[in-house]
C-alpha positions as CSV (number, residue, x, y, z in Angstrom):
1,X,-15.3,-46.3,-12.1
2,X,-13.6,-43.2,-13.3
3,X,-12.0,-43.0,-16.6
4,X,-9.1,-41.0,-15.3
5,X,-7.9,-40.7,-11.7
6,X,-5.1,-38.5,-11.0
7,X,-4.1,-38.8,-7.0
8,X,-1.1,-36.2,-5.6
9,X,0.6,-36.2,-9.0
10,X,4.2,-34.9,-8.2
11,X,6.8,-33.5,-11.2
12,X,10.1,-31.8,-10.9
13,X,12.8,-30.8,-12.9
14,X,15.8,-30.9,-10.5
15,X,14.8,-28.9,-8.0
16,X,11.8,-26.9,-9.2
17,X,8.3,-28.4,-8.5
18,X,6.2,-27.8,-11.7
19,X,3.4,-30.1,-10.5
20,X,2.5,-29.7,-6.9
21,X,0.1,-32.4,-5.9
22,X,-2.7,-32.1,-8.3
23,X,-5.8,-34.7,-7.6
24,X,-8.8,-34.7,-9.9
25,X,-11.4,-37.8,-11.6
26,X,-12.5,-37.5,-15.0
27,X,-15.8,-39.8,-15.8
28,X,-16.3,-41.4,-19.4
29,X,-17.7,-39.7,-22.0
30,X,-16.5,-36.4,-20.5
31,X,-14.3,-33.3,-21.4
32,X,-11.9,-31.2,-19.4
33,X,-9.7,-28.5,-19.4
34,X,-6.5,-27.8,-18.3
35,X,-6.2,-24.1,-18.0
36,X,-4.3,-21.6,-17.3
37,X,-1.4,-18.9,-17.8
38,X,1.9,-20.2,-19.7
39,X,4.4,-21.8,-16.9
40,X,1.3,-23.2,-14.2
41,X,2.1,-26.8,-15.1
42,X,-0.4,-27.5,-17.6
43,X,1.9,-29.1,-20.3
44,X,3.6,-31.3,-18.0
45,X,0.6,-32.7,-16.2
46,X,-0.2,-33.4,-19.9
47,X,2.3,-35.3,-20.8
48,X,2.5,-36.9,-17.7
49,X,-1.0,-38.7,-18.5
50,X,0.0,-39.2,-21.7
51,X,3.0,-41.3,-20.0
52,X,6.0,-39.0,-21.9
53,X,7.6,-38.6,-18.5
54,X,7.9,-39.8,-15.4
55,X,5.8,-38.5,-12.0
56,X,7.9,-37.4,-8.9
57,X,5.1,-38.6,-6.9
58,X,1.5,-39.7,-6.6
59,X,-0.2,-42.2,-9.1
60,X,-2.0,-41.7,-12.4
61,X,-5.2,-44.7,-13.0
62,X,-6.5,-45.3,-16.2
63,X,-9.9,-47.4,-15.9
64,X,-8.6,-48.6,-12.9
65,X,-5.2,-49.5,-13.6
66,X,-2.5,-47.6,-12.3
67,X,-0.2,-46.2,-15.5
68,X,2.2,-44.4,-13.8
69,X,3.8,-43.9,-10.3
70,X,7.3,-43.6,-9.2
71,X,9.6,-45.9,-10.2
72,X,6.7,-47.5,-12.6
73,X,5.5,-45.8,-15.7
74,X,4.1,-47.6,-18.7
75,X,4.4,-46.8,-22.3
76,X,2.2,-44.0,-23.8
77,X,2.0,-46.5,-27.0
78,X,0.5,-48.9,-24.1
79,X,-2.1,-47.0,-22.8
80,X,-4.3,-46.6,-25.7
81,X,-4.4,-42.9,-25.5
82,X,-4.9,-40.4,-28.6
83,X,-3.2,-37.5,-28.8
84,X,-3.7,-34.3,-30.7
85,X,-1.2,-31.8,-31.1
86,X,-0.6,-28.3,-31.1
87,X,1.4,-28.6,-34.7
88,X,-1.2,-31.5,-36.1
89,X,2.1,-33.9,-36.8
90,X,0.5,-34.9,-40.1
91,X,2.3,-36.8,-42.4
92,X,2.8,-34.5,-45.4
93,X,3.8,-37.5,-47.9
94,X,0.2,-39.3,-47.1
95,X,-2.6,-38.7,-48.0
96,X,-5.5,-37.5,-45.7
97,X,-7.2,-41.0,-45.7
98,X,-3.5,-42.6,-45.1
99,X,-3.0,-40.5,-41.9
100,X,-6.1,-41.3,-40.8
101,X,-5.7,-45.4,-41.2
102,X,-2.1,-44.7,-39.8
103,X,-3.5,-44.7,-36.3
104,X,-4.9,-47.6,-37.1
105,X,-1.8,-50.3,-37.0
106,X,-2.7,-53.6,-38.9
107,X,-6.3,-53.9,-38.7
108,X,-8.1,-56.0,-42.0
109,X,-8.3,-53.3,-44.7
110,X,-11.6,-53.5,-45.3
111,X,-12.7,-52.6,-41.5
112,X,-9.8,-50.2,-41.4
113,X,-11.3,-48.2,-44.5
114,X,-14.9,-48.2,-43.7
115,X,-13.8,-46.7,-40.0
116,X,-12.2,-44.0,-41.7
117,X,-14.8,-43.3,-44.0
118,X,-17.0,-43.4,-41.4
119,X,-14.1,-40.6,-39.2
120,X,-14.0,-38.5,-42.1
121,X,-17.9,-38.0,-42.4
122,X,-18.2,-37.3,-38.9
123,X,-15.1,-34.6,-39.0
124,X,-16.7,-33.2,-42.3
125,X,-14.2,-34.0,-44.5
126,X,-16.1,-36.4,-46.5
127,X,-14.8,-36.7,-50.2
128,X,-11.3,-35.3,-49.0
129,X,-9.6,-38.5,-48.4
130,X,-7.2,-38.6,-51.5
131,X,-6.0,-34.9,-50.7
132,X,-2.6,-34.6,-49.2
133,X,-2.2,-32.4,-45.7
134,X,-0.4,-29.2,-47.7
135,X,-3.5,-28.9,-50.2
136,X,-5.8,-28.5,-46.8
137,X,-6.7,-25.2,-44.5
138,X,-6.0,-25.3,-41.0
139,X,-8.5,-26.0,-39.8
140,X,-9.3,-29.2,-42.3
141,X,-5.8,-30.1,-40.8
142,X,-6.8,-30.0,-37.2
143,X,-10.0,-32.1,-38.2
144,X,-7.6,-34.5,-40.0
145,X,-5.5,-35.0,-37.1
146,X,-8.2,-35.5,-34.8
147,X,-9.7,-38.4,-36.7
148,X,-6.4,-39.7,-36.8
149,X,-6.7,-40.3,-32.9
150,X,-9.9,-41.4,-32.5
151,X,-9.4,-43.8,-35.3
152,X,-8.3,-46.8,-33.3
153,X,-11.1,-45.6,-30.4
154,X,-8.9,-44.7,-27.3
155,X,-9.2,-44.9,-23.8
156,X,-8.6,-40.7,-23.6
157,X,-7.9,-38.3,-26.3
158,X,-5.3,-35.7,-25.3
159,X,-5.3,-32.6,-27.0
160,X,-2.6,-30.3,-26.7
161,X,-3.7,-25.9,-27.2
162,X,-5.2,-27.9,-30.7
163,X,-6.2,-24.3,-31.6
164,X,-3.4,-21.9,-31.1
165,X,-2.4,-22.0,-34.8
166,X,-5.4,-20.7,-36.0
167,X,-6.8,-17.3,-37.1
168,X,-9.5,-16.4,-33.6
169,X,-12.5,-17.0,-35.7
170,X,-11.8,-20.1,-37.0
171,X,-10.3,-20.6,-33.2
172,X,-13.5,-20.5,-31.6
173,X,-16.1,-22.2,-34.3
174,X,-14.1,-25.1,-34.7
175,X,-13.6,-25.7,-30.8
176,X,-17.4,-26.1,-30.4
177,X,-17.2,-28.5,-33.5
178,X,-14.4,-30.4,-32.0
179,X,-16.8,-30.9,-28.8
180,X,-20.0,-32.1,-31.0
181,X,-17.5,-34.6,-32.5
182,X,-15.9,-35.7,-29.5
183,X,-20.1,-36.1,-28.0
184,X,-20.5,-37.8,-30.9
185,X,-17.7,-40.3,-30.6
186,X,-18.4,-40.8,-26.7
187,X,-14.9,-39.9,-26.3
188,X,-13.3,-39.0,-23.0
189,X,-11.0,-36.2,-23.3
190,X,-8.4,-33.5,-21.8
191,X,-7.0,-30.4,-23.8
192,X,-4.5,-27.9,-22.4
193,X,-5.2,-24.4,-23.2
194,X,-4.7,-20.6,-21.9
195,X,-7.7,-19.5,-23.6
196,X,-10.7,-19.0,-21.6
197,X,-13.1,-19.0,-24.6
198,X,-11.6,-22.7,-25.8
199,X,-12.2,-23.6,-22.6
200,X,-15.6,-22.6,-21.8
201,X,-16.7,-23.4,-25.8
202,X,-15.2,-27.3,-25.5
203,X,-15.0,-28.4,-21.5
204,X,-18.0,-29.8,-19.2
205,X,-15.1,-28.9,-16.7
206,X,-12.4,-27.0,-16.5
207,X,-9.6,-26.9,-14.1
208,X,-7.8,-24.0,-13.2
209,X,-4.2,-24.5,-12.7
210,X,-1.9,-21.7,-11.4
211,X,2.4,-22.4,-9.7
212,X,1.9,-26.4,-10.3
213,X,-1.7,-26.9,-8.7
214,X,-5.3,-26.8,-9.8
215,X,-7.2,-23.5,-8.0
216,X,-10.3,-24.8,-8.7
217,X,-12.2,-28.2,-10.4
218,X,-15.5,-27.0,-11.8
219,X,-17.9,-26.3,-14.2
220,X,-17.3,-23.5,-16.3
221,X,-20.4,-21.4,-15.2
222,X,-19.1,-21.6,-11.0
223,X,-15.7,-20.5,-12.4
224,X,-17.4,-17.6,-13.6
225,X,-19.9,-16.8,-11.4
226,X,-18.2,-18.6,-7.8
227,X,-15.0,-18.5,-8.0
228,X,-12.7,-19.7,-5.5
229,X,-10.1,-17.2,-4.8
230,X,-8.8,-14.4,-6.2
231,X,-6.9,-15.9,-8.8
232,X,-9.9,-17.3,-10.3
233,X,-11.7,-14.1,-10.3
234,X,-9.3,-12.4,-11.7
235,X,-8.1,-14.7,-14.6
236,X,-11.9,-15.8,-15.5
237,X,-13.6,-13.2,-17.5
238,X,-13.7,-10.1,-16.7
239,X,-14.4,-8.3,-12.9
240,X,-13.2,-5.6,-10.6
241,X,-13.3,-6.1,-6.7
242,X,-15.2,-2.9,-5.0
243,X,-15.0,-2.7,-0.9
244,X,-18.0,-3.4,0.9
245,X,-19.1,-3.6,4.6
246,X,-21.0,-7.0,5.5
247,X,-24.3,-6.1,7.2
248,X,-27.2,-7.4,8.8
249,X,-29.4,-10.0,6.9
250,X,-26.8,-11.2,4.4
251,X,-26.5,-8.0,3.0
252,X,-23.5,-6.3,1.7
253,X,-23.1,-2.5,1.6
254,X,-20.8,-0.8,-1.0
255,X,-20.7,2.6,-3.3
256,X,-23.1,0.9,-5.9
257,X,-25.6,-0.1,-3.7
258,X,-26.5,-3.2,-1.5
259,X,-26.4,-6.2,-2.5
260,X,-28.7,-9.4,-0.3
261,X,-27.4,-13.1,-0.3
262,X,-29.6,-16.2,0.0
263,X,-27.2,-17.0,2.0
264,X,-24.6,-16.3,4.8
265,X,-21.8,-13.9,3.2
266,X,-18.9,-16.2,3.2
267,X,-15.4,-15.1,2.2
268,X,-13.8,-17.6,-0.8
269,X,-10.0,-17.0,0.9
270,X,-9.1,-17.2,3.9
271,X,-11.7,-16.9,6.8
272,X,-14.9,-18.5,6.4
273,X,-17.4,-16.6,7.7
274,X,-18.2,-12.9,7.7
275,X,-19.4,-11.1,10.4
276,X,-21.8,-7.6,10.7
277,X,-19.4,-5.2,10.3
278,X,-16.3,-7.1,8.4
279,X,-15.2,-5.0,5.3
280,X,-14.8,-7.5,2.2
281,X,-14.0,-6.9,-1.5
282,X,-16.9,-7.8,-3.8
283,X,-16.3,-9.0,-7.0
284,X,-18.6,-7.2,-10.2
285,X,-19.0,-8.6,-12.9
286,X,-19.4,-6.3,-16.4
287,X,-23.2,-7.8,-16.8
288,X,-23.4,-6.9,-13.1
289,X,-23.6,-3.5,-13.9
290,X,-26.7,-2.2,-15.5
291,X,-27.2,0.9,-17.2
292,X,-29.9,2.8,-16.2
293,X,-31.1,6.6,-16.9
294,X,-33.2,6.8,-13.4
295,X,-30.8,5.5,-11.4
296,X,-29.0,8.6,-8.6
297,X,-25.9,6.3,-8.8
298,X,-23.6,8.0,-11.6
299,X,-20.4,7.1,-13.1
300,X,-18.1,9.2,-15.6
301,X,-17.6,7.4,-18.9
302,X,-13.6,6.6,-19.3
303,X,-13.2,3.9,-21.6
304,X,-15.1,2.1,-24.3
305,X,-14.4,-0.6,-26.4
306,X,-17.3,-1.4,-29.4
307,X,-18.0,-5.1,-29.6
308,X,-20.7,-5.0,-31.8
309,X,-23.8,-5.9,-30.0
310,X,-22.6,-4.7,-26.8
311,X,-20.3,-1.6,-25.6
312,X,-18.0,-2.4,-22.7
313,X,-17.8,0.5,-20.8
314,X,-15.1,1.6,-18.2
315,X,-16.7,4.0,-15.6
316,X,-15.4,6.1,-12.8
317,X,-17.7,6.5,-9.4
318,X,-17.6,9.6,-7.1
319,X,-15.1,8.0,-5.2
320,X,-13.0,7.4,-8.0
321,X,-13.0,3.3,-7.9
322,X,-13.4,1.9,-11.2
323,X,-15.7,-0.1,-12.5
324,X,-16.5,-2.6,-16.0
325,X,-20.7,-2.1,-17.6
326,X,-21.5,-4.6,-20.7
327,X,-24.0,-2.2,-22.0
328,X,-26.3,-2.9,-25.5
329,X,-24.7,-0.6,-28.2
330,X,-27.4,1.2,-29.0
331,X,-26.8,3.1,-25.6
332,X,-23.5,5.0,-27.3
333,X,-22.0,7.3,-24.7
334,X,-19.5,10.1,-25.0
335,X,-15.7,9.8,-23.0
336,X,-16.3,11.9,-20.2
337,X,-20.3,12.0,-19.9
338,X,-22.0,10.9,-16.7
339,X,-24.5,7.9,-16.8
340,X,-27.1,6.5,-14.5
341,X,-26.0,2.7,-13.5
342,X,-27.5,0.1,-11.0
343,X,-26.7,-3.3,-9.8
344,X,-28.4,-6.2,-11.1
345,X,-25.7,-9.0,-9.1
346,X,-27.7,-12.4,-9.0
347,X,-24.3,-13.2,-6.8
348,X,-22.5,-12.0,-3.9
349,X,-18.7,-13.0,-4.3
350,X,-16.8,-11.6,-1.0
351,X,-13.1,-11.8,-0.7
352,X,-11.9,-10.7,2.9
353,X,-9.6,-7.6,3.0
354,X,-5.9,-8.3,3.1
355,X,-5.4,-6.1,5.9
356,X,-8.3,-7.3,7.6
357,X,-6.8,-11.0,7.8
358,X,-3.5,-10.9,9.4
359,X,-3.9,-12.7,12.3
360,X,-2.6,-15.9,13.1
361,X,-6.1,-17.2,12.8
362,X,-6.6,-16.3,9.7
363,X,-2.8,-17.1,8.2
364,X,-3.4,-20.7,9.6
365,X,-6.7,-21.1,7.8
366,X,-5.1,-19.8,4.7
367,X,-2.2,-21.9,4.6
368,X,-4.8,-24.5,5.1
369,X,-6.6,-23.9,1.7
370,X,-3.8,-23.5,0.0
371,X,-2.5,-27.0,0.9
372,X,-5.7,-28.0,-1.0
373,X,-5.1,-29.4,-4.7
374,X,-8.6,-28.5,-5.6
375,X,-10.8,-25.8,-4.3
376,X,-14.8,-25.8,-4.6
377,X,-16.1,-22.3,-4.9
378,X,-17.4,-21.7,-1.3
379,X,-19.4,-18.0,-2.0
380,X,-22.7,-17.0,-1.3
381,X,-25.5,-16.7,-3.9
């Protein structure tokens, strides 16, 4: 039995859909992600599981009772659901241990203290219970209110962008302690971000949500590396689409080079099948691109940006298509020189021309995708 079952979840406000029929299970002891640019619905679906409003359409089952649906909705203080949010909602006249105990209603005081004891050891806080929330960093604060909702052990811990307040460092090292706790804790959880790094550094899966529906329900490595549609190659990481001709033996013909599938080359939108002879857009990858003095394939430096252990390099080809190199920074390159580069794609991600798919046929099928709340990554590799 799932922990969380969400089945054609409807919202609106008035007229505007901001949820359009968004399905997805969510076992015990797992995390997931809601992600996805500001406006896609993220927030709402949020609050929807957390029972703050009501659901247009569809139902919402929390270990296999059904918590919301229209005209029923029960009470978030009912469905033994934590929340963590985006502010921390501390209380600033208790102390540290006091908000943590506050979560837990009347329980005997001597079970209620050991369990936060026990909360503030495991969020590394140990020896900080008599502090109040103003004498703590941020990121002590966050910790704070995170024991705070696992205190009473809920069915789900919601988390709300938990991180946006903090500095990016700080951002992206406490995510991954947030997930060691929450593995720690067996915890089932959801958090709502826009930040990709979060995502990937906290979520076994993530879902990609974009105008009210989820693109695509995966792990984060087939977001990356098989996305869907376009969407989800273009919001994950970091790519450029370069035309190609699909040829003989799964092989796929561009300026770079070619490029051999294991398997049939299969467009992600739209049609699905490609045949000898059908021009596609490949998406590359940055660590698709490999630098390499020997190589006859050159490409005019016109961008760099220093990361430390790597360079990201923007390069022009011949034609003048542009492309994205993750190159190690020892290999420092002038604006304007010309460098030897080769691909080294370990996937072939085809996305069938715009102009190519304008048929009825191909407007049908693509109506037909759309219409599904949750896509599974259907490229070759």
């Amino acid at each position: 039995m799932a922990q969380l079952e969400l089945k054609g979840i409807v919202q609106r406000y008035g007229g505007h859909t901001v949820v359009d029929g968004v399905d997805f299970r969510l076992e015990a002891g797992r995390i997931a992600c809601l992600l996805g640019p500001s406006g896609c619905g993220k927030t709402t679906l949020l609050r929807c599981i957390a029972g703050f409003e009501e659901i247009a359409g569809g139902e919402i089952v929390l270990r296999g009772e059904t918590v919301s649906r229209p005209g029923r909705r029960i009470a978030p203080e009912q469905r033994r659901i934590g929340m963590v949010f985006q502010d921390y909602a501390l209380f600033p006249h208790l102390t540290v241990e006091q908000n943590v105990a506050f979560g837990l209603g009347r329980r005997p005081g001597d079970e209620a203290q050991l369990r936060v004891r026990q909360l503030l050891a495991t969020v590394g806080l140990h020896g900080q219970g008599g502090k109040y929330p103003h004498e703590l960093s941020g990121g002590q604060q966050q910790r704070v209110a995170l024991a705070r909702a696992l205190a009473p052990r809920p069915e789900l811990i919601l988390l709300d962008e938990p991180f946006s307040n903090l500095d990016v460092g700080l951002r992206e090292r406490l995510s991954v302690e947030v997930r060691e706790i929450l593995k720690r804790e067996g915890s089932t959880a959801i958090m709502v971000t826009h930040d990709q790094n979060e995502a990937f550094a906290m979520a076994d899966e993530i879902g990609l949500m974009y105008e009210g529906r989820i693109q695509q329900w995966d792990v984060p490595y087939n977001l990356y590396h098989r996305p869907a549609n376009r969407f989800v190659a273009d919001f994950i990481g970091q790519g450029v689409l370069v035309e190609g001709t699909v040829g003989e033996g799964n092989s796929v013909a561009m300026e770079l080079g070619t490029l051999v599938s294991d398997t049939p080359v299969e467009c992600s939108e739209s049609c699905t099948g490609c045949d000898c002879g059908c021009r596609v857009d490949i998406l590359l990858r940055p660590d698709d691109i490999v630098h390499d003095d020997a190589s006859p394939v050159q490409a005019e430096v016109l961008h760099k940006a220093f990361r430390g252990a790597d360079i990201l390099y923007t390069l022009r080809l011949a034609s003048g298509t542009e492309v994205l190199s993750l190159v190690p920074s020892h290999h420092n390159h002038a604006l304007g020189e010309k460098i030897g580069i080769r691909l080294d794609a370990d996937h072939v991600i085809a996305f069938k021309k715009h102009d190519e798919c304008s048929d009825a046929a191909c407007e049908i099928q693509l109506e037909q995708r759309r219409a599904q709340p949750v896509t599974w990554a259907g490229s070759a590799g």
